[in-house]
SELOKE-133969 format. One record per residue (C-alpha): residue in one letter; chain; x, y, z. Coordinates in steps of 0.02 Angstrom, whole numbers, plus 50000, padded with zeros to 5 digits. Example, Ala and Ser with C-alpha at 12.3 -4.5 7.8 and 13.67 -1.06 7.14 Angstrom:
<"A"; "A"; <50615; 49775; 50390>> <"S"; "A"; <50684; 49947; 50357>> 
This chain:
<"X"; "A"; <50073; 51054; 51869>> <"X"; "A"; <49958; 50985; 51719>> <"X"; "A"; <50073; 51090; 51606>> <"X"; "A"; <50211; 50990; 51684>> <"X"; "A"; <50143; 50841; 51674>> <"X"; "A"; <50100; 50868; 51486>> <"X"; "A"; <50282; 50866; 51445>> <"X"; "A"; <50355; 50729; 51549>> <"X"; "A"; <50240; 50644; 51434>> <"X"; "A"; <50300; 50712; 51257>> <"X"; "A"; <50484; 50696; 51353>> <"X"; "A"; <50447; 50500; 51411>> <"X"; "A"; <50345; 50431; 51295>> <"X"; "A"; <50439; 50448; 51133>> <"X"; "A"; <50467; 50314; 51000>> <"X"; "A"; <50616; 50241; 50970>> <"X"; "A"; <50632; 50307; 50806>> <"X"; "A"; <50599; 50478; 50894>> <"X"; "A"; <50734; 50449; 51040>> <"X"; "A"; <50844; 50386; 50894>> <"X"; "A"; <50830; 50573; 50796>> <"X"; "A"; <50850; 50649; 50976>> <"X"; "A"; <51003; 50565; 51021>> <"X"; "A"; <51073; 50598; 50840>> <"X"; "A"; <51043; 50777; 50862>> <"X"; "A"; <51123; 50793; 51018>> <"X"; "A"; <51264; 50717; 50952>> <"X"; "A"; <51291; 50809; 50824>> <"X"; "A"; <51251; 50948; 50938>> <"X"; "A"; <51401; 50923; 51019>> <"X"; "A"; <51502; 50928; 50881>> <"X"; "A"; <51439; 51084; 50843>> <"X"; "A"; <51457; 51144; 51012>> <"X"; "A"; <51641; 51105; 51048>> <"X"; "A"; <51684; 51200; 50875>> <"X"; "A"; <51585; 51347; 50937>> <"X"; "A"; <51664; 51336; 51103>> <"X"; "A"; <51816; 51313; 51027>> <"X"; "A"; <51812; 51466; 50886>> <"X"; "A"; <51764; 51578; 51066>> <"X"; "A"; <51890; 51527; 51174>> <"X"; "A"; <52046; 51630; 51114>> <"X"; "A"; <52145; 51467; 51022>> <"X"; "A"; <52212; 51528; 50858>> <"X"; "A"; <52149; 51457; 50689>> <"X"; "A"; <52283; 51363; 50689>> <"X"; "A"; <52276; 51279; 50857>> <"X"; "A"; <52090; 51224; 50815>> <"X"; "A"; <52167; 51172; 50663>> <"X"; "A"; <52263; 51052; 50761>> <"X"; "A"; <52095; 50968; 50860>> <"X"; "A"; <52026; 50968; 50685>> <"X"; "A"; <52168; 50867; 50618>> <"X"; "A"; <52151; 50756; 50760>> <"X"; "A"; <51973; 50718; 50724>> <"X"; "A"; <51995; 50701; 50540>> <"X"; "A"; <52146; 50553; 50584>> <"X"; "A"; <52005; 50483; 50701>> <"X"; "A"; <51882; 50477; 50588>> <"X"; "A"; <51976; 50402; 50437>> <"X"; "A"; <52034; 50266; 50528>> <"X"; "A"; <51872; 50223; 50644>> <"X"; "A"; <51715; 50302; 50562>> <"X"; "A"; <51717; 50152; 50409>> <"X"; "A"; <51722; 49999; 50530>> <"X"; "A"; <51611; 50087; 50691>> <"X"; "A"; <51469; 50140; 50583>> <"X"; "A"; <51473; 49975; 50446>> <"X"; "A"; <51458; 49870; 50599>> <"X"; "A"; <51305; 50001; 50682>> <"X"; "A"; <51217; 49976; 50533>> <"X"; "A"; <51222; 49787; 50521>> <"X"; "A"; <51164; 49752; 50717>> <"X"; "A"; <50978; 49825; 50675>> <"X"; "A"; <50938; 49708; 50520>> <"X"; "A"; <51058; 49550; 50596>> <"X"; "A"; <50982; 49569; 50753>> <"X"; "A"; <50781; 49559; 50671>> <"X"; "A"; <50824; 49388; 50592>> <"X"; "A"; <50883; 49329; 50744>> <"X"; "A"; <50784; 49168; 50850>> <"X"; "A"; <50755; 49228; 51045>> <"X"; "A"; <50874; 49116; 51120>> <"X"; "A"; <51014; 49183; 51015>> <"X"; "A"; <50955; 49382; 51034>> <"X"; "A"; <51003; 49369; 51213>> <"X"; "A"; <51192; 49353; 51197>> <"X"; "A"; <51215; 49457; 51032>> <"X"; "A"; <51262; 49616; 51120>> <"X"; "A"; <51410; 49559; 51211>> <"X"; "A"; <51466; 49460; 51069>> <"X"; "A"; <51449; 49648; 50959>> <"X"; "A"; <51547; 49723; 51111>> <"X"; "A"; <51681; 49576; 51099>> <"X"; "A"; <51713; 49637; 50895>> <"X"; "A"; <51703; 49829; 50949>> <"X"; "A"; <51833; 49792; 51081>> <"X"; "A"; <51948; 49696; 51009>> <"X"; "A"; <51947; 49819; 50839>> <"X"; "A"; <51973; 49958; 50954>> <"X"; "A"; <52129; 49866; 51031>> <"X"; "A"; <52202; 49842; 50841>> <"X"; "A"; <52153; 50028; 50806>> <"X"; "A"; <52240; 50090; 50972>> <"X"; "A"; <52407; 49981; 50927>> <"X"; "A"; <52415; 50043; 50759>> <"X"; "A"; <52403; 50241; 50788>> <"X"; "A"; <52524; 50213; 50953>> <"X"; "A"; <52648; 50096; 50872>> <"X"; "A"; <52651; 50163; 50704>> <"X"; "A"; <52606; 50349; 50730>> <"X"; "A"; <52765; 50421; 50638>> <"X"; "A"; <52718; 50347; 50476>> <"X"; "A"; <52523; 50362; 50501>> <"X"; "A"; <52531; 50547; 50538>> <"X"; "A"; <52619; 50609; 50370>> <"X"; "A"; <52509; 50475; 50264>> <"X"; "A"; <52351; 50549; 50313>> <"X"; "A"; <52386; 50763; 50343>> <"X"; "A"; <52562; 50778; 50248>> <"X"; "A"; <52624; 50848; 50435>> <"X"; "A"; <52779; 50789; 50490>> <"X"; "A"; <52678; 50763; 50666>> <"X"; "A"; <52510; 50834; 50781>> <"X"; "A"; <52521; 50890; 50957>> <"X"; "A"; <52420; 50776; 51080>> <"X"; "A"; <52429; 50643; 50955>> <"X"; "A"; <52467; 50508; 51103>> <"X"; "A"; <52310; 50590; 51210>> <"X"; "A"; <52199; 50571; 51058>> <"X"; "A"; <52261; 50399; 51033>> <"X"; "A"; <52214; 50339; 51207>> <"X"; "A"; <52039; 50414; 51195>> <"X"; "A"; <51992; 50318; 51022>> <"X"; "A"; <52059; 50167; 51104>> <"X"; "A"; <51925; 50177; 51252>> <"X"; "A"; <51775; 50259; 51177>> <"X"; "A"; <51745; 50166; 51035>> <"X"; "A"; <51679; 49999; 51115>> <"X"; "A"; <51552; 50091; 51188>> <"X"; "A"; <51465; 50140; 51016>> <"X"; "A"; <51343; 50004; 51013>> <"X"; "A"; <51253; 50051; 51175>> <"X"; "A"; <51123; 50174; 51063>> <"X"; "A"; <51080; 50027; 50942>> <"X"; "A"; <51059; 49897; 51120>> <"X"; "A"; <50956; 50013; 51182>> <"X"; "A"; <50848; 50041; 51029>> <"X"; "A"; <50841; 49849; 50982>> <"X"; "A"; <50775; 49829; 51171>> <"X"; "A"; <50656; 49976; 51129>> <"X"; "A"; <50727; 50081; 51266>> <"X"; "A"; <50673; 50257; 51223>> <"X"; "A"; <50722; 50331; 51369>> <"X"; "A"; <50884; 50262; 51390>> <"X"; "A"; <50929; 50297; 51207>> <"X"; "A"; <50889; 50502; 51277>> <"X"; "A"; <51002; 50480; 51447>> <"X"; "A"; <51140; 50408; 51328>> <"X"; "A"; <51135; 50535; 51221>> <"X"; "A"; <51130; 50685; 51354>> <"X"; "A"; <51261; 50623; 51470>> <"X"; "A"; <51423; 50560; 51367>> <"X"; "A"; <51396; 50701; 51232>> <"X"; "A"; <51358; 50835; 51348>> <"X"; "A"; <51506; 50786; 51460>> <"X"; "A"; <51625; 50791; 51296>> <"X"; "A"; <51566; 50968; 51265>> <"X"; "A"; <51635; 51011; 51462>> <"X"; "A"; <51795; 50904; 51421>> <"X"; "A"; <51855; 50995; 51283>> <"X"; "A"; <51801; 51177; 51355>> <"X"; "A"; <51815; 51188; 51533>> <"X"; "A"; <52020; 51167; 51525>> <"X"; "A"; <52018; 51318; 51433>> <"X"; "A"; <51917; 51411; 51518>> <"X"; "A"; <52005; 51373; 51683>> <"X"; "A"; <52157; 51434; 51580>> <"X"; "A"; <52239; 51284; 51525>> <"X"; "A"; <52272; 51222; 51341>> <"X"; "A"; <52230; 51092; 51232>> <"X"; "A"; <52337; 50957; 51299>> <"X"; "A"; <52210; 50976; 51474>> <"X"; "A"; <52054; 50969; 51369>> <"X"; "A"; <52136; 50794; 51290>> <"X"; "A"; <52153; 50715; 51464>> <"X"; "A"; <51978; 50775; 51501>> <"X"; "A"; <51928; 50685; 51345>> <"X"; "A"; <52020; 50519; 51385>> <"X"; "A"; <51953; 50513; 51584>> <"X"; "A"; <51777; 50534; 51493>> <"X"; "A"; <51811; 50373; 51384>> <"X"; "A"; <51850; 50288; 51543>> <"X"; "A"; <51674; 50339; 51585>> <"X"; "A"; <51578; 50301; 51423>> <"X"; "A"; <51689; 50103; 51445>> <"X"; "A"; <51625; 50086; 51623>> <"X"; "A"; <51449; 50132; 51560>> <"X"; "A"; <51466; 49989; 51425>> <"X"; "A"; <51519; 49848; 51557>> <"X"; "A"; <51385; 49903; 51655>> <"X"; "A"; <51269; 49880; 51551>> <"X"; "A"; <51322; 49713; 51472>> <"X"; "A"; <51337; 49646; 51656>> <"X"; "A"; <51145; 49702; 51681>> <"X"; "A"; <51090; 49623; 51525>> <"X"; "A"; <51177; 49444; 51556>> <"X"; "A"; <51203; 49329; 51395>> <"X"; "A"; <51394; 49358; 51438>> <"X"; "A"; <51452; 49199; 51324>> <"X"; "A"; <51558; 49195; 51164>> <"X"; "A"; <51489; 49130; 51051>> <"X"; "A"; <51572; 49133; 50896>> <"X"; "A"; <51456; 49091; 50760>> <"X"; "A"; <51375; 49256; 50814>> <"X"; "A"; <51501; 49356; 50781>> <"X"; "A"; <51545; 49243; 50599>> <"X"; "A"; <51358; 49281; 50558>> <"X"; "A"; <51370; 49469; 50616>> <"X"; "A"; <51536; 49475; 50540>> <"X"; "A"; <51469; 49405; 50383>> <"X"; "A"; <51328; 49524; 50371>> <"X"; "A"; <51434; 49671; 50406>> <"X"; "A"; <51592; 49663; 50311>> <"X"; "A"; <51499; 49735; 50157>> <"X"; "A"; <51431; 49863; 50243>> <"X"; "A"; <51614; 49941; 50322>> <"X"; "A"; <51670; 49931; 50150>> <"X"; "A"; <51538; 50041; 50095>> <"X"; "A"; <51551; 50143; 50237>> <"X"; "A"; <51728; 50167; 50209>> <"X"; "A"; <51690; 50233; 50020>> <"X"; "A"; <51554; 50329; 50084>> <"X"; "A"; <51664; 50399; 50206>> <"X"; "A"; <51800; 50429; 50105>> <"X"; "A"; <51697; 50515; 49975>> <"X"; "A"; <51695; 50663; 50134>> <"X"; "A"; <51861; 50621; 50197>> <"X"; "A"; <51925; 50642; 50029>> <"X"; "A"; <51885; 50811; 50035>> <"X"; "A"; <51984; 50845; 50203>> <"X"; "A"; <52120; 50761; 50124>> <"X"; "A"; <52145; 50859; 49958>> <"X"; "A"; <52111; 51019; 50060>> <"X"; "A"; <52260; 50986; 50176>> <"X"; "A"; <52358; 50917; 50043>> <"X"; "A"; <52334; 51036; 49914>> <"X"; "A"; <52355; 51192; 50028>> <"X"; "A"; <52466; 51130; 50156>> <"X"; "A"; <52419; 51273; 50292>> <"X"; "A"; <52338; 51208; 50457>> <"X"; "A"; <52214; 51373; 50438>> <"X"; "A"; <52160; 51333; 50279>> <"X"; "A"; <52142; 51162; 50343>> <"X"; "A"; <52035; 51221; 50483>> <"X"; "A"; <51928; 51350; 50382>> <"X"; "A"; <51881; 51215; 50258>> <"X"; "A"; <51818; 51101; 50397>> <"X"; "A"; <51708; 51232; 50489>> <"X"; "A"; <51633; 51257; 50328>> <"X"; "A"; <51595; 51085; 50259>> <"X"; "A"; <51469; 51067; 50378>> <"X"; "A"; <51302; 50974; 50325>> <"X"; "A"; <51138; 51033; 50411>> <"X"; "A"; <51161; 50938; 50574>> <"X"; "A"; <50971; 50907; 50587>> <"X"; "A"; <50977; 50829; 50421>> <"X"; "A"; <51107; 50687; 50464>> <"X"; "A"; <51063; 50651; 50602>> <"X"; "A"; <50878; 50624; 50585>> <"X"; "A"; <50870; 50560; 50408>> <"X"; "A"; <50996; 50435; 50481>> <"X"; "A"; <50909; 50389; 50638>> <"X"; "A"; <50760; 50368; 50535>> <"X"; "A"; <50844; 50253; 50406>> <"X"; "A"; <50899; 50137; 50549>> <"X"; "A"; <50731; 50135; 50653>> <"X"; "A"; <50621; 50074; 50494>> <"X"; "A"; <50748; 49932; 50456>> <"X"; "A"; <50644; 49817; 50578>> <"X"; "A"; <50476; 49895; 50517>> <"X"; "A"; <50512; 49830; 50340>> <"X"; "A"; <50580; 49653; 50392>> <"X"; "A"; <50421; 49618; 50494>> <"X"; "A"; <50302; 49708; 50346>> <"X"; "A"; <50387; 49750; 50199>> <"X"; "A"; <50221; 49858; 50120>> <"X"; "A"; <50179; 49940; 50295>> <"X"; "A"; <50360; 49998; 50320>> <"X"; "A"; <50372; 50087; 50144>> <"X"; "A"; <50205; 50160; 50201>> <"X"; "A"; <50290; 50217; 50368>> <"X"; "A"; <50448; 50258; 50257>> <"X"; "A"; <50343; 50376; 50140>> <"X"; "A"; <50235; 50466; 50261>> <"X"; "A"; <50381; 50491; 50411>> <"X"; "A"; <50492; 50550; 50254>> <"X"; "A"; <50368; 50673; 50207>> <"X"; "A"; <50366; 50735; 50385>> <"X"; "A"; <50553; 50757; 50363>> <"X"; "A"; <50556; 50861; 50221>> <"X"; "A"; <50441; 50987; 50292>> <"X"; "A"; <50545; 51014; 50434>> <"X"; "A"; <50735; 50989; 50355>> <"X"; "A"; <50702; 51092; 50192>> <"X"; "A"; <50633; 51256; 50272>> <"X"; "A"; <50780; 51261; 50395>> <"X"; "A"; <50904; 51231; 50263>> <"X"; "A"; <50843; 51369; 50151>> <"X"; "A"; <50843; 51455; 50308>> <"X"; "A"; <51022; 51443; 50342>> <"X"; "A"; <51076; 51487; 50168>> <"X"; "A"; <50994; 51661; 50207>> <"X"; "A"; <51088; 51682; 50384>> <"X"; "A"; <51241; 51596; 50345>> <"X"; "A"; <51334; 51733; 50290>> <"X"; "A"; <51317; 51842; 50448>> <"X"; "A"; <51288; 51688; 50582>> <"X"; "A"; <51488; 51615; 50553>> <"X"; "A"; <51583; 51765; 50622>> <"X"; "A"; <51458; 51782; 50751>> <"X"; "A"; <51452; 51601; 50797>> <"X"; "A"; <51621; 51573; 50777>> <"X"; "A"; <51733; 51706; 50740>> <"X"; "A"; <51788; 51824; 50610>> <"X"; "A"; <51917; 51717; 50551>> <"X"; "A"; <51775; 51608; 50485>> <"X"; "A"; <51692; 51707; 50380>> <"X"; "A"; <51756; 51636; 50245>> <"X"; "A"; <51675; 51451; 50270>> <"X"; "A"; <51506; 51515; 50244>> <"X"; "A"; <51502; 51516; 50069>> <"X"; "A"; <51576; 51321; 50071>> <"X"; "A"; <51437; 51268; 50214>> <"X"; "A"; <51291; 51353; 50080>> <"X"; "A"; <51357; 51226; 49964>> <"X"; "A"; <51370; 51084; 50066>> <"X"; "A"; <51191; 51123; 50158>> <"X"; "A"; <51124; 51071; 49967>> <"X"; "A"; <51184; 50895; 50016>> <"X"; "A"; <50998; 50890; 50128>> <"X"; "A"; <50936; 50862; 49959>> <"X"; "A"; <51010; 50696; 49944>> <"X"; "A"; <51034; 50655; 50134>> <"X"; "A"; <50830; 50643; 50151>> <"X"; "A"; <50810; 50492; 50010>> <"X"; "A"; <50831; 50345; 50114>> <"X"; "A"; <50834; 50191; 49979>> <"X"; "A"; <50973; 50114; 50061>> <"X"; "A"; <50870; 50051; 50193>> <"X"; "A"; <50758; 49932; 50080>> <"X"; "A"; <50902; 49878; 50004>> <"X"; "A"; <50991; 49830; 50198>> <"X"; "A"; <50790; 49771; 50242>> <"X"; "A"; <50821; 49669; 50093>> <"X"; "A"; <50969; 49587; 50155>> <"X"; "A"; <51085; 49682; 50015>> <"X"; "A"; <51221; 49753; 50083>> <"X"; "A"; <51330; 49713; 49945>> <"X"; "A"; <51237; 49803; 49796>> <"X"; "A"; <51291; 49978; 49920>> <"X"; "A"; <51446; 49924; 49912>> <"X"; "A"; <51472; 49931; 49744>> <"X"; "A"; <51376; 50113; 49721>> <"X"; "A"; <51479; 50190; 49848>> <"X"; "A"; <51617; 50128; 49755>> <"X"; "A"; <51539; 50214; 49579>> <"X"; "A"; <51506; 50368; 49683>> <"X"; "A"; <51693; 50374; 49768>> <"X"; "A"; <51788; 50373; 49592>> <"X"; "A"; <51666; 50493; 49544>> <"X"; "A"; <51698; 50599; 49693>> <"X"; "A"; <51902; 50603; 49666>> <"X"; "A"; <51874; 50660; 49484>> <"X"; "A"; <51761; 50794; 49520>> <"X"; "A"; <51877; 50827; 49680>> <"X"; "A"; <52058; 50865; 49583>> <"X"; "A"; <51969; 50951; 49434>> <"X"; "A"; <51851; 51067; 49533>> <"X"; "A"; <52006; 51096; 49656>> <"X"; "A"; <52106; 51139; 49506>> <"X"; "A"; <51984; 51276; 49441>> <"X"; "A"; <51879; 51319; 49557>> <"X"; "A"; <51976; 51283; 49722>> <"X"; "A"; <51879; 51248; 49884>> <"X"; "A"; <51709; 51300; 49818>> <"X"; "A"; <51745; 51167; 49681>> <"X"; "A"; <51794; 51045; 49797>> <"X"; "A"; <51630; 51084; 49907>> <"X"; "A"; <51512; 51069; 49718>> <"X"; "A"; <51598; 50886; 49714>> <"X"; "A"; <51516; 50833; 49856>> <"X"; "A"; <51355; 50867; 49830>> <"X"; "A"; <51359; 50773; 49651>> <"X"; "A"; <51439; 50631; 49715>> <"X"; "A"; <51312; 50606; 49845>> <"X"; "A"; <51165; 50646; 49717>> <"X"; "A"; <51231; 50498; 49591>> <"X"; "A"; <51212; 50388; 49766>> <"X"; "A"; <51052; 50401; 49773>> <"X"; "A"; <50991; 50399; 49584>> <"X"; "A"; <51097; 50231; 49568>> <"X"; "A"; <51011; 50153; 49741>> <"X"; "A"; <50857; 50200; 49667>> <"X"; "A"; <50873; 50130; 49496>> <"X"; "A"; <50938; 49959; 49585>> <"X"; "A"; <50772; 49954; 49678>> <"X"; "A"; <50660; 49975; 49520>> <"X"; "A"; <50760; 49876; 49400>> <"X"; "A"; <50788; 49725; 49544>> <"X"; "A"; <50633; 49737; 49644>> <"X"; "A"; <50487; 49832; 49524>> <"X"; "A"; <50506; 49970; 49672>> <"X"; "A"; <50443; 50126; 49595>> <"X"; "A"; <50505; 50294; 49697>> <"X"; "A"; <50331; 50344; 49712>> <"X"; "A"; <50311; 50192; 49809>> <"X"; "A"; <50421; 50243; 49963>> <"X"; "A"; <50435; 50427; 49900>> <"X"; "A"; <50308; 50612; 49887>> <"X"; "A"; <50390; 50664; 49720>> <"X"; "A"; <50287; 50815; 49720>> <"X"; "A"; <50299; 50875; 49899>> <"X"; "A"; <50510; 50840; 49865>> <"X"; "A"; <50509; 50887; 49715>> <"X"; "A"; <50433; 51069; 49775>> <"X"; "A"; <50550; 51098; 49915>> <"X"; "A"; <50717; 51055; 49809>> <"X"; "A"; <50673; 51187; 49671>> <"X"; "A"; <50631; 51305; 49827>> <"X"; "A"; <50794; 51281; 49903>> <"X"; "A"; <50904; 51280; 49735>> <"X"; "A"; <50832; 51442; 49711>> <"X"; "A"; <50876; 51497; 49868>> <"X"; "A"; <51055; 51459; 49853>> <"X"; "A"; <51042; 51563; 49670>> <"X"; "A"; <50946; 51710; 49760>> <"X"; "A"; <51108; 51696; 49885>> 
């Protein structure tokens, strides 16, 4: 029983920054999961090809908006008085809800064009289904950040175990009852239902349920920046999917370059969980939060590094077993892209958002994105996907050195300041030689 007891506590009594990680990891978990699942259940390449393409459409056209508008609750919501913290949630949900609607309209009404634009396919099976489930899922993405501005560890854990681990069951259990993919996209769109329902339960629960419209004009304000640079940042990936599809044409290409250009999953999500929970640690003390930001960075590299040199030893024999034969081939693309941890664990762009400077990212995404679609059709040309995969990883590096620069030439912010140049320094020579050794 004491044993037990001893881990409800390490369970219930996490941080929010911790529950944060958590919840990104099982997130990406499922992502992970459903692509295993999927690679084991007997589709052909090209049929996962298909849910691939379907993601990647999803994606381009939600991922910019969604995750600029994530990013700006946490510092919009600090600066806040009380009596106007209490109904900035539903007036977040109102903007989430009525994007979604705009988003839904577009891909239903205008699907014949929108298809060809964005894959260079005439059309996608299940493209309606997939529609239908964007259109009722994505209001509910703010519940994670209400949850961690209300310091609700727990919740932020339930949140992430039920919708994500119900998505997994979605997409497989069709197929292993013996249906298809068009099953597993009704499954998805009766679990958006679920993940709405969730949302207006919990907006009921909280009260504050008034427009209020110089909310949403400050939110709004604060924000727009920040999808901007979320859409370069995102198209700096989604680029990639783009010139693979377009330059090869072939659905199993299409999917064999996705499997592979794979981050670590640990290292998004936690770096990025992390980069949101100090954002309110560095508004209320801005020399105790690069403290915080230092020493919990620290504790990241000695946990992301070691795993990621890891991988790039296992790689090669872990994707036909994990997946299948077939996708043997992305391991040498996902060695590449796991070099991306290097970059992913600098987290200036915090200070700068703790700041209040969302445009300055704005215009270093856009440096980075024109250097990404250089690299992207020259490596492509020579190199092919392995060139395309290199692109990334420089693009995302020049991120980084430019946000850091901005903080020392602006601010006086030395790295060393919010940064262990030794212990990173250490660990990225470890793992380049890894790849090398590889």
């Amino acid at each position: 029983m004491s044993r037990l007891s001893t881990l409800y506590q390490q369970i219930f009594s996490l941080s929010t920054t911790r529950a944060l990680q958590l919840y990104q990891i099982l997130r990406q978990g499922a992502v992970i999961g459903t692509s295993i699942a999927l690679a084991k259940s007997g589709l052909s390449t090209a049929d996962i090809g298909v849910y691939e393409t379907l993601l990647y459409i999803g994606a381009v056209l939600s991922f910019f908006w969604v995750n600029g508008l994530l990013q700006a609750m946490t510092p919009v919501y600090s600066q806040l008085p009380a009596s106007d913290k209490q109904h900035f949630f539903f007036n977040v949900f109102l903007v989430f809800a009525a994007l979604s609607f705009g988003l839904g309209a577009l891909l239903l009404l205008g699907g014949s064009w929108v298809v060809p634009l964005l894959t260079g396919l005439k059309t996608v099976p299940y493209y309606q289904l997939f529609c239908w489930y964007l259109l009722l899922q994505l209001p509910s993405y703010p519940v994670e950040y209400i949850y961690l501005l209300r310091k609700k560890a727990r919740s932020i854990v339930a949140w992430g175990w039920h919708p994500f681990g119900l998505q997994i069951l979605a997409v497989v259990l069709p197929l292993l009852l013996g249906y298809g993919l068009q099953e597993s996209m009704q499954s998805l769109v009766a679990l958006g239902v679920l993940r709405l329902l969730w949302t207006l339960l919990l907006l009921l629960r909280l009260g504050g349920l008034v427009w209020r419209f110089d909310l949403i004009q400050r939110y709004l304000r604060f924000g727009w920046p920040l999808m901007l640079n979320v859409t370069v940042g995102n198209l700096v990936l989604l680029f990639d999917n783009w010139l693979a599809g377009w330059w090869y044409r072939d659905e199993a290409v299409f999917a064999v370059f996705r499997y592979g250009s794979r981050e670590l999953p640990l290292a998004q999500a936690l770096a990025t969980a992390l980069g949101v929970a100090i954002i309110p640690r560095l508004v209320e003390d801005w020399e105790a939060g690069m403290a915080d930001l230092k020493a919990m960075s620290r504790r990241l590299f000695h946990l992301l590094f070691p795993l990621t040199i890891l991988f790039l030893f296992i790689s090669k024999p872990l994707f036909p077993l994990v997946f299948n034969p077939d996708f043997a081939v992305s391991a040498p693309l996902f060695n590449i892209y796991l070099l991306i941890t290097a970059s992913r664990v600098l987290l200036p762009n915090s200070m700068v958002l703790a700041k209040g400077e969302p445009r300055i990212i704005l215009f270093i995404g856009l440096a980075e994105l024109a250097l990404k679609i250089l690299l992207g059709f020259v490596f492509i040309y020579f190199w092919g996907l392995v060139g395309l995969a290199w692109s990334a990883v420089l693009a995302f590096a020049l991120e980084k050195v430019l946000m850091g620069l901005y903080l020392y030439r602006k601010h006086d912010i030395l790295p060393e300041r919010w940064l262990d140049w030794k212990v990173y320094g250490v660990y990225v020579v470890l793992m380049v030689v890894a790849y090398w050794v590889v």
